[in-house]
N, C-alpha and C positions, 0 to 999 in steps of 0.2 A: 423526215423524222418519224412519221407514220407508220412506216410501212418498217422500220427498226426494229418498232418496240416489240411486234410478236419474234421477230427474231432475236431478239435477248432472251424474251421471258422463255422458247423455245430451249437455247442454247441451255439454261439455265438450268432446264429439266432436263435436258441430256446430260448433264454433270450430274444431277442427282440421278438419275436410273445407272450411270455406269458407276457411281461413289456406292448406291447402294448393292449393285450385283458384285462388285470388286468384295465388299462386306459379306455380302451371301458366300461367295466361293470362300472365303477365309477363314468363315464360320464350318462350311464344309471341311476344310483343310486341316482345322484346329479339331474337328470333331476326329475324322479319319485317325489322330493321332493318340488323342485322349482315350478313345475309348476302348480301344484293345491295350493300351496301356496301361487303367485300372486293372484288367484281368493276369495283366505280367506282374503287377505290383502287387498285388492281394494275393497272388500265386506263392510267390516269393516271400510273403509275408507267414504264410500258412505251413512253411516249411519249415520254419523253429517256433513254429506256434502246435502241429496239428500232436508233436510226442508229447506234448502235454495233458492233452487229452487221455490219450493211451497209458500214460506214464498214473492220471488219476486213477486208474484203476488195482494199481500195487498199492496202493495204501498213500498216508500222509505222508510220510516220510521220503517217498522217492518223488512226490507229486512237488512238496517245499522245496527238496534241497534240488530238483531240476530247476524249479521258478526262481531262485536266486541265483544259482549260477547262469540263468540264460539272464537275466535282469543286468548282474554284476557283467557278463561278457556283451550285452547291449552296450554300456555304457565306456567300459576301457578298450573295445576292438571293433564292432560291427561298424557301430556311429562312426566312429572315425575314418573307416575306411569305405564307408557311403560318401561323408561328408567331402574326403577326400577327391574319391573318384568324382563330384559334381562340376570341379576345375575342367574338365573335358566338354560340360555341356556350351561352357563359353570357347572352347578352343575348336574341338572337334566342328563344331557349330558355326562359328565365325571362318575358319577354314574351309570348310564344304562350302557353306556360302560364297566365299570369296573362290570359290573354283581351286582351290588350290589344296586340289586334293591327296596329293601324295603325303601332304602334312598332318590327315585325320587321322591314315595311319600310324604314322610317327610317332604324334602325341601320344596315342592311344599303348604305343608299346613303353613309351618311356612313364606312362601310367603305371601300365604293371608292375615294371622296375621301382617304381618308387616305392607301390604299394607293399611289392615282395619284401622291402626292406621295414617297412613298419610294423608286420606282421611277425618278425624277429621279436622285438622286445615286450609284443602284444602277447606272443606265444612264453616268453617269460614269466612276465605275471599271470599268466594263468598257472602254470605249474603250482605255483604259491597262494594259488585261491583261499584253501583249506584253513592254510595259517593267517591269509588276511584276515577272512571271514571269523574266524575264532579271535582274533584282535580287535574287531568289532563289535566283539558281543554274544556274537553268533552261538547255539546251541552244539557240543562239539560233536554229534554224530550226524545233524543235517552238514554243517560244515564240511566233513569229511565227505561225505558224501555228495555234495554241489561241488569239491574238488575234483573230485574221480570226475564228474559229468563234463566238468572245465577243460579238464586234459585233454579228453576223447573229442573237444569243439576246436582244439587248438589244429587238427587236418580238416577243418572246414574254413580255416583262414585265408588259406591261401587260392581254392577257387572260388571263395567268395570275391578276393582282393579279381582276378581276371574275368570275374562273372559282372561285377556293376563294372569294370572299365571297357567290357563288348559292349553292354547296355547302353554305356553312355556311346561309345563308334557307331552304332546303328542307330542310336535315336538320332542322332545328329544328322542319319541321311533319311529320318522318316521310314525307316526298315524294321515297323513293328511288328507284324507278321512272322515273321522266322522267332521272334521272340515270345511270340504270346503260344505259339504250338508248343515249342521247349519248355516255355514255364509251365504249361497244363500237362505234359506227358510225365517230367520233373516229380509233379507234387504229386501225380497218379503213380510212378515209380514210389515214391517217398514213401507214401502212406500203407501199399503194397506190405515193402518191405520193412519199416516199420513195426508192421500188426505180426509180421512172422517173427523177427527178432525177437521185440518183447513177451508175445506170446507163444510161441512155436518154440523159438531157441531159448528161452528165458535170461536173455540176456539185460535185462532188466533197463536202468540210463544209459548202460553202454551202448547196449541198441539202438536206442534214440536216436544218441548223438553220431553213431555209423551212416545212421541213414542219411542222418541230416549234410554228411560227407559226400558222401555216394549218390545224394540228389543233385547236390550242387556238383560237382565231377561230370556226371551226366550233362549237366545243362552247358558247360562248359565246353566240352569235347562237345558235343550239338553242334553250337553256334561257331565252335572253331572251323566246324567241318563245313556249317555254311557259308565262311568268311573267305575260306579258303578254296571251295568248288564255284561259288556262285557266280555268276555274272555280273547280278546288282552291287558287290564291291569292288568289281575289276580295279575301277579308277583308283579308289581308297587304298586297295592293296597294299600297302609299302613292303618293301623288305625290311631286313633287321640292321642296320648298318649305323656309322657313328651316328648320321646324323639325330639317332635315339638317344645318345648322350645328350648330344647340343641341345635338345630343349625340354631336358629335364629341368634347368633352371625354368625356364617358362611356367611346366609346371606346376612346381611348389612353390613358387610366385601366386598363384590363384587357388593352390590346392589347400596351404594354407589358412587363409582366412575364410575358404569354402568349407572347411572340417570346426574351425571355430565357429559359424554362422551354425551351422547343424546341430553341433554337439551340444552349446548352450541351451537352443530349445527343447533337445533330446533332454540331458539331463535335469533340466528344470523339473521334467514332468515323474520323473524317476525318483527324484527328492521329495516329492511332493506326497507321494505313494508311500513313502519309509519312513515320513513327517507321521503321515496316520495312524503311526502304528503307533504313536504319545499319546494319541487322545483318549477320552474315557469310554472305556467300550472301546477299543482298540479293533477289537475283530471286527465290529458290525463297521467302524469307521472305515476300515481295511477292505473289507469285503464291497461296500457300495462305492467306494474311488476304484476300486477295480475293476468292478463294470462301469464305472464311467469312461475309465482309460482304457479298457476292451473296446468300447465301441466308437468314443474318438479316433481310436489307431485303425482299425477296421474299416471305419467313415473316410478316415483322413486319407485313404489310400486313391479314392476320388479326384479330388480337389488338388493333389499331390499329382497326379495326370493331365488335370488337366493342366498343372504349373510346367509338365514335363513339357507340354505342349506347348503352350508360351514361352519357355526357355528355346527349343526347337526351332519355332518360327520366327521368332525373334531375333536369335543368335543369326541363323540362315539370314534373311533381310539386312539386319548390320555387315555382317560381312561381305557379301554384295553389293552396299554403299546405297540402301534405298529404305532412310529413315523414316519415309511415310507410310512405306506398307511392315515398315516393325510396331508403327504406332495402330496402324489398322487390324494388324494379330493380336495385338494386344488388348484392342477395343471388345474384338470376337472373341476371346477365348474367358474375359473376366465377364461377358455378357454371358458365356455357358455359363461361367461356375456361379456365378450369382443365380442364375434358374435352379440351379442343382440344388445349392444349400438351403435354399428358401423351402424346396419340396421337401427335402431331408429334415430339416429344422420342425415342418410343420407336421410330418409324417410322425417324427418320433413322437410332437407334443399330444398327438391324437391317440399314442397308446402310451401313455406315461406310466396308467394303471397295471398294467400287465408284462412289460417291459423284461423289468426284474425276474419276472418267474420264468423269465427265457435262460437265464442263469442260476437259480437257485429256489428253490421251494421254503424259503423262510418266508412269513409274512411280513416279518418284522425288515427282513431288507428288502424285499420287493415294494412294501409303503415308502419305505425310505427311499430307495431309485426314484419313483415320480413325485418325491418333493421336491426334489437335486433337477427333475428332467429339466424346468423353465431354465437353469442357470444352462445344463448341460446344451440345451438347445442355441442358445446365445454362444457357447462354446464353438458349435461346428461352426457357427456362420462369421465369427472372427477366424476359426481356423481355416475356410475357405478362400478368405480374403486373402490372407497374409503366404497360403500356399502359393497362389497364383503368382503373387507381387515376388515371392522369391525365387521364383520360377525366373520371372522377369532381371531381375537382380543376377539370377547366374546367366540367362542370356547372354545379358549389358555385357558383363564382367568385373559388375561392381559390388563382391560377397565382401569387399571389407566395410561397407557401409554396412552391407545388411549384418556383418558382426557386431558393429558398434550397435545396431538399434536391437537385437536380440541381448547383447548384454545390458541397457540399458532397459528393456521391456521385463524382463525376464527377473532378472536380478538387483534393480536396485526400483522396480513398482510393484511386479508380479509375485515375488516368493516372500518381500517386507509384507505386501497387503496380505498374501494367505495366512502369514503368523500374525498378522495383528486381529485377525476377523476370527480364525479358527482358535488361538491358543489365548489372548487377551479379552473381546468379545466375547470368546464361547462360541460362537458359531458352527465350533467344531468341523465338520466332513465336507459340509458347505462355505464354511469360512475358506477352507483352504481350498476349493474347486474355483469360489469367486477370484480369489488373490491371480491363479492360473487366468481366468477371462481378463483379470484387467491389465495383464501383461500382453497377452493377445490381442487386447482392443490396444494398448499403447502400439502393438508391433505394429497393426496391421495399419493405423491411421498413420507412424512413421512413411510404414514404406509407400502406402498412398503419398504423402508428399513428398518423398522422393523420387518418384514415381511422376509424378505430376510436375515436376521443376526440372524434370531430366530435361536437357537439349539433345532429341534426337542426333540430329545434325554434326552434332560433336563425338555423339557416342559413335556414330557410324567412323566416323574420319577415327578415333581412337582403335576401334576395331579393324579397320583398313591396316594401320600402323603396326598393330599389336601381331598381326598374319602375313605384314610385308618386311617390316622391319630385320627379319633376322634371317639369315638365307640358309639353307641346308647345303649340306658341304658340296654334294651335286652339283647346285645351283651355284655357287662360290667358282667351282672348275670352270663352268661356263663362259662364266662371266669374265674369268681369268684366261 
C-alpha cells in the first residue's frame, strides 16, 4: 500500500496538468476566434454608423431624419434579419461538428432563401416610412426626408440578408480571417466613397445610403468568391439542389425564436431612447442616453465575439457528441470575457470626467455622462455576461428559452422599472438607464441558471439527432 499512494497522488497531477493544458488550448482557441471577430463586428457596425457622421455636416435636418430612419429600419428589418440568420450558428455549427458537412452548405443556402423572402415585406414598409413616421408625430419635413433615406436602404437588404448568412457558414468552420480582411477593405471602400458622394457629388442621404449598398455588395461578392475558389470550403461546398428546400423547415424552426430572442433586446433598448425624449429637458435627457447607447453598442461589439465564439465552439463539440469539452469552451471563453468587462467597466470609470467631451463640448452633458458613468459601467458588465450566455444559448439550440427569459427580463422587469424610476421617482435619464441594468442583471442571472442546469450529455444526444435525423435527398437515394 506504500508504495500506492505516490502513485495516486502522481496520477492525480497528471489529470490536472492535462485538464489544465486541455483549458490552456481552449482558451487559445476561443481567443483565435473572438478576437478577429470583434474587428468583423465593429467593421460592420461602422457601416450604417460612419454616414452619419458625414451626413452631420449638412445641417440638422439631414443629420435627424437619417438618425431615425436608420433607428426605425434597425428595428422593422436589420434586427430581424441578424436575429434571423443566428438559427445557422446552432445548425451550421452542430453539422460541421458532426462532420457532416455537405449540410453547412445547405442550411446556409436555404438561409438566404428564407431571408430573401423576409426582405419582401420589410422592403414594403419601408416605402411607407414617411407616412408611418408623420402618423407618429413625426415633424413632416424630417419625416419626408428619413423616408427618401428608407427607400434608398431598401437595396441594402438584401446583401445584408446573404452577408450575416456567409458570416454565420464560416464562423461555424472558424474561418475568420477571409472575413475580417472583407470587412476592413468594405468599410475603407465605404467611407471612401461615402465622403465623394456626399461631398463630391452632393448627393446628400442618398449617398449615404448608396454607399451603404455598394459596401455591403462588395463584402458579399468577396466572400462569395472566397467560398467558391478556396480550398478551406471544399468539404462545405454544397450545390444548390432540393435538398435546400428540405430543410428550410429546420430552419425557421430555430430562426424563429433566434429573431424573437434578438429583437426583444434590440428593441427594448430603442424604446428606451424615444421614452427620453418625455422627460423634462428632453434634449439634455436625449443627448446623454445616446452616449450611453453609443458606447454600449460600440462595447457590446466585444463580448458579442467573444459569444460568437462560444456559440462556435460549443455548437462544434455538441455536434461531435463531446459534452465535456462544449462545457470546457465554455469555462474558457466566459473566463475571457469576464477579464474583458472588468477592464472595460474599470477603464471607463477612471475617465467618467471627460468621457462626455469625446461627444459633445456641452458641460452640462459631459457632468451629466460621469454621473450616469457608475450605472453605465454596471451596464457593460451584465451586458458582457448575458452576450456570452447567448452565445451559448445559440450554440445548444436553445433561443426559445433564451426568448422566454428576454421577454420576461426586458419587458415585464426592465422597461416597468425604467418607467417607475425615471417618470414616477423622477430619476429621469438615470431612472430609465437603471430600469435597462435590471433587466440585464435579470437576463443575465436567468441564463446563468440555465446555463448551469443544462445537462450537457443530453444536449449533445439532441444535437446528434437534430443533424441525424433528417436525411437529404442524396442520402435518401442511397439508402434506397
Amino acid at each position: 500500500m506504500a508504495m500506492e499512494e505516490p502513485l495516486l497522488v502522481n496520477l492525480e497531477k497528471d489529470d490536472v496538468t492535462v485538464s489544465r493544458k486541455v483549458f490552456i488550448e481552449e482558451v487559445k482557441e476561443a481567443s483565435r476566434i473572438a478576437l478577429p471577430m470583434i474587428v468583423v463586428t465593429v467593421s460592420q457596425y461602422l457601416l450604417r454608423v460612419s454616414p452619419m457622421i458625414m451626413l452631420g455636416h449638412l445641417g440638422e435636418l439631414s443629420l435627424s431624419s437619417a438618425s431615425i430612419a436608420t433607428s426605425l429600419c434597425n428595428v422593422t428589418g436589420y434586427s430581424v434579419l441578424f436575429g434571423m440568420s443566428s438559427a445557422l450558428e446552432t445548425l451550421c455549427g452542430q453539422a460541421y461538428g458532426a462532420r457532416q458537412y455537405r449540410k453547412v452548405g445547405t442550411f446556409s443556402y436555404s438561409a438566404i432563401i428564407c431571408l430573401f423572402l423576409v426582405c419582401i415585406p420589410v422592403s414594403v414598409l419601408w416605402i411607407f416610412t414617411d407616412k408611418l413616421l408623420i402618423l407618429m408625430g413625426q415633424d413632416p419635413s424630417i419625416a419626408t426626408e428619413a423616408g427618401k433615406y428608407a427607400i434608398w436602404l431598401i437595396p441594402t437588404l438584401f446583401p445584408y440578408a446573404i452577408l450575416q448568412s456567409l458570416v454565420r457558414y464560416l464562423q461555424a468552420q472558424s474561418l475568420i480571417l477571409p472575413m475580417l480582411l472583407n470587412a476592413v477593405a468594405s468599410l475603407f471602400f465605404q467611407v471612401t466613397i461615402c465622403w465623394a458622394f456626399i461631398f463630391k457629388l452632393n448627393l446628400g442621404i442618398v449617398g449615404a445610403a448608396l454607399s451603404i449598398g455598394l459596401s455591403y455588395w462588395l463584402n458579399v461578392i468577396s466572400l462569395m468568391l472566397y467560398v467558391k475558389y478556396s480550398s478551406a470550403c471544399e468539404k462545405t461546398r454544397a450545390s444548390f439542389s432540393m435538398d435546400v428546400f428540405l430543410t428550410i423547415g429546420d430552419f425557421f424552426r430555430l430562426a424563429i425564436p433566434s429573431a424573437v430572442m434578438v429583437c426583444l433586446e434590440w428593441w427594448s433598448f430603442e424604446l428606451i431612447i424615444l421614452l427620453s425624449g418625455l422627460l423634462p429637458n428632453p434634449m439634455l435627457e436625449t443627448s446623454v442616453l445616446s452616449i450611453c447607447f453609443t458606447t454600449t453598442s460600440v462595447h457590446y461589439h466585444i463580448p458579442y465575439s467573444f459569444g460568437a465564439a462560444a456559440s462556435t465552439r460549443v455548437s462544434n463539440e455538441l455536434g461531435a457528441g463531446r459534452p465535456q469539452a462544449a462545457k470546457i469552451a465554455l469555462v474558457a471563453v466566459i473566463v475571457l470575457s469576464a477579464a474583458e468587462v472588468v477592464l472595460a467597466s474599470i477603464t471607463l470609470f477612471m475617465v467618467r470626467d471627460v468621457w462626455g467631451y469625446a461627444f459633445t463640448y456641452e458641460k452640462e452633458v459631459a457632468t451629466y455622462v460621469a454621473e450616469i458613468t457608475p450605472i453605465l459601467c454596471i451596464s457593460i458588465i451584465m451586458d458582457g455576461t448575458q452576450a456570452v450566455l447567448s452565445g451559448v444559448a445559440r450554440g445548444s439550440g436553445w433561443q426559445h428559452i433564451g426568448a422566454y427569459v428576454n421577454l420576461g427580463a426586458y419587458y415585464l422587469v426592465g422597461i416597468p422599472t425604467a418607467l417607475l424610476l425615471g417618470f414616477v421617482l423622477h430619476l429621469n435619464g438615470k431612472g430609465l438607464w437603471s430600469g435597462l441594468v435590471a433587466g440585464a442583471a435579470v437576463q443575465s442571472i436567468s441564463l446563468s441558471l440555465v446555463t448551469s442546469f443544462t445537462n450537457w450529455e443530453k444536449q449533445a444526444i439532441e444535437a446528434r439527432h437534430r443533424i441525424f435525423s433528417e436525411k437529404l435527398a442524396g442520402e435518401n437515394q442511397l439508402i434506397e
